[in-house]
PLY file of the C-alpha trace (Angstrom):
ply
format ascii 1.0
element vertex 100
property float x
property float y
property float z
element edge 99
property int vertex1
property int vertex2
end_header
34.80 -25.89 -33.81
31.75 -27.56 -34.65
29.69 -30.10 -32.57
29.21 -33.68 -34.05
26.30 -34.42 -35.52
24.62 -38.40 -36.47
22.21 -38.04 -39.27
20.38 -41.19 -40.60
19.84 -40.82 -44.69
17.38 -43.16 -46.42
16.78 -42.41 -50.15
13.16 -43.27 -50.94
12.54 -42.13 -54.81
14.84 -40.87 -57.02
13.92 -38.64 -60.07
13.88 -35.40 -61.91
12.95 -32.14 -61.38
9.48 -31.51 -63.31
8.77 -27.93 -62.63
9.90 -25.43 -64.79
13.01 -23.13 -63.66
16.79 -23.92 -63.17
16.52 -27.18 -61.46
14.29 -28.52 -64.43
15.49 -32.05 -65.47
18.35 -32.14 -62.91
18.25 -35.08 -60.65
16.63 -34.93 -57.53
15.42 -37.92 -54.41
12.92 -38.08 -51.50
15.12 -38.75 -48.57
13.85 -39.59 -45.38
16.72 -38.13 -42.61
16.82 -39.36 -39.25
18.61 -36.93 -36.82
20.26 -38.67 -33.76
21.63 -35.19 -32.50
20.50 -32.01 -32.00
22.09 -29.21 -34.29
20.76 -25.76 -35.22
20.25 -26.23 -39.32
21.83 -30.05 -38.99
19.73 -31.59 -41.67
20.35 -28.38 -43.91
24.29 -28.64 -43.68
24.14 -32.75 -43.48
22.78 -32.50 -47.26
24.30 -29.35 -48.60
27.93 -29.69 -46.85
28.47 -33.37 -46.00
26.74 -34.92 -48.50
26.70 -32.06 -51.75
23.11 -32.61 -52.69
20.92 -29.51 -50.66
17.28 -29.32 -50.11
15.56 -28.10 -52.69
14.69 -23.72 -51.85
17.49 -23.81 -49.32
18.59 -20.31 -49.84
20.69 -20.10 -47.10
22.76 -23.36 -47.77
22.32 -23.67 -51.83
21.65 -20.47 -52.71
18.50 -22.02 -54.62
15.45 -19.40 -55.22
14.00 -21.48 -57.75
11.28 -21.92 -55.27
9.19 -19.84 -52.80
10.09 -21.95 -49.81
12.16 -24.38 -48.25
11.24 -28.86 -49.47
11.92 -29.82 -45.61
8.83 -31.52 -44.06
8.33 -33.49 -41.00
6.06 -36.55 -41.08
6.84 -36.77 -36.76
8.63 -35.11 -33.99
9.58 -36.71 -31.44
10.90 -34.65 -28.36
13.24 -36.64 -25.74
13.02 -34.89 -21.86
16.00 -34.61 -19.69
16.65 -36.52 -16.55
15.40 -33.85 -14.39
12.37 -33.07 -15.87
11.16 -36.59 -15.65
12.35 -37.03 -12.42
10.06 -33.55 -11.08
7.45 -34.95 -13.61
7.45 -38.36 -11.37
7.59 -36.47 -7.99
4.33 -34.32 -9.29
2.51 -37.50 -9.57
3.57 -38.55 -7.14
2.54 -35.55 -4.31
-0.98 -35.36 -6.87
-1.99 -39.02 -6.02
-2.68 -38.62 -2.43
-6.14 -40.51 -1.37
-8.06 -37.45 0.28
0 1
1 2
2 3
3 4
4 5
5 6
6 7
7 8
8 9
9 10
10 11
11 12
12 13
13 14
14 15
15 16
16 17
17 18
18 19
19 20
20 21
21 22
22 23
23 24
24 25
25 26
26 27
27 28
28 29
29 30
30 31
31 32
32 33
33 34
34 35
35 36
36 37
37 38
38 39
39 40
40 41
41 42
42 43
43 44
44 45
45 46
46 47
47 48
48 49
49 50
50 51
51 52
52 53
53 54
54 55
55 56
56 57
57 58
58 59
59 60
60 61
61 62
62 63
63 64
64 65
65 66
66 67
67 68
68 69
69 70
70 71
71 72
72 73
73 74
74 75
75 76
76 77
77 78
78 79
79 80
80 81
81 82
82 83
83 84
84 85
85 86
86 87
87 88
88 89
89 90
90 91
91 92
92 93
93 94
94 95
95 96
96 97
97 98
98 99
């Protein structure tokens, strides 16, 4: 059974396919997604599954090869640490910052 997943959606621009091929004219949006959990593929199947409207060049989730790759960017990443890492990060400091 799958994991839950929280994905934030924000539609930026709407409008319409202008290159040529079989998405031509058909209605597509910048979205901006926001991805409170971490899932393998979780913006991929938010879009195509839960919501019906896949990235554009998802093969693997909308069959769509009416481009060479895959319309998923990232402006930022942000990476949250565990617990213990910041806790050894804090003792390193703390055994580094000896006077001498």
């Amino acid at each position: 059974m799958p994991r839950p997943t929280l994905t934030e959606v924000r539609v930026e621009v709407r409008g319409h396919y202008a290159l040529p091929g079989p998405l031509a004219g058909k209605e597509v949006a910048i979205v901006r997604l926001f991805p409170h959990t971490g899932r393998r593929h979780q913006l991929r199947v938010v879009m195509a599954e839960a919501l019906g409207h896949p990235i554009v060049g998802d093969v693997a989730y909308a069959g769509d090869l009416s481009t060479y790759r895959l319309m998923l960017h990232a402006e930022a990443v942000t990476l949250m640490r565990r617990e213990e890492e910041e806790e050894e990060d804090e003792a390193e400091g703390a055994a580094g910052s000896g006077g001498g």
